[in-house]
N, C-alpha and C positions, 0 to 999 in steps of 0.2 A: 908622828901621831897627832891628830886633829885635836884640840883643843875640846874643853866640854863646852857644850853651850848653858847659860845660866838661865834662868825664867824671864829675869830682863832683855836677853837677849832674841828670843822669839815673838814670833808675830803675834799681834794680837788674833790673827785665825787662829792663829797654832795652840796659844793659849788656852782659849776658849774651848777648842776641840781637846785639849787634854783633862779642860773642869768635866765636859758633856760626859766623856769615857768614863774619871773618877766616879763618877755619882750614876752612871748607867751600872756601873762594874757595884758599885755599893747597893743599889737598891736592888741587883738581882742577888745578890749575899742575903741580902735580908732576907729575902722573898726564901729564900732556899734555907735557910737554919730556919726560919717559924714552919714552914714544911716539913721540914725534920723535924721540930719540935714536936708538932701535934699531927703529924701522921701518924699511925700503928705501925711496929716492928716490922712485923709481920707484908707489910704495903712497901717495902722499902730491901731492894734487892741488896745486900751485904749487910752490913751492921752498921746501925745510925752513929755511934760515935765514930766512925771512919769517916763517912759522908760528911758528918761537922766538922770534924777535923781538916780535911781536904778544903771544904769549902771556908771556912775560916784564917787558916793560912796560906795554902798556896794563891802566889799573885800570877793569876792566868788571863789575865786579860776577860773576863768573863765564862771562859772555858770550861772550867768548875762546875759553876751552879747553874751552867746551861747541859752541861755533861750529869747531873744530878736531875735534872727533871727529863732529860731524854732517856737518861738510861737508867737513872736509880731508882723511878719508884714502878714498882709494880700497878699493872690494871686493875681496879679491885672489880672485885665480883657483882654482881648485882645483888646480893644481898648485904654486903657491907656497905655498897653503895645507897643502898634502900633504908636503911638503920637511919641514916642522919635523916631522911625526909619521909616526913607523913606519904603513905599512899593512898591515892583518890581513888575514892570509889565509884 
């Protein structure tokens, strides 16, 4: 059985591409619980503490809170859509 390798022991590319990953994988976490946060129920196919749950624990490589904006929130309507903005007349 090989040996583990330590953080000393890899490259400084290797390194560097596993900070880039950490903090890509972190800022789309965030980005996907404040969207759950202040989306409506309603907007968000199964149930919002599922979605948080999933996207807050499970460590997928980003797969989560990219699987959470492709597939979890619902198209909203054009009147829901139209609520947060003034319409021009």
């Amino acid at each position: 059985m090989a040996a583990r390798k330590q953080w000393s022991d890899l490259s400084e590319r290797t390194r560097k591409l596993l900070i880039i990953g950490a903090v890509a994988e972190g800022i789309l976490r965030l980005a996907a619980l404040i969207d759950i946060k202040r989306r409506p129920a309603s907007q968000i196919r199964g149930r919002k503490w599922i979605w948080a749950s999933l996207v807050a624990v499970v460590s997928s490589a980003g797969m989560v809170p990219i699987s959470y904006f492709v597939f979890g929130r619902r198209a909203g309507t054009r009147d829901t859509q139209a609520a947060g903005h003034k319409r021009e007349a």
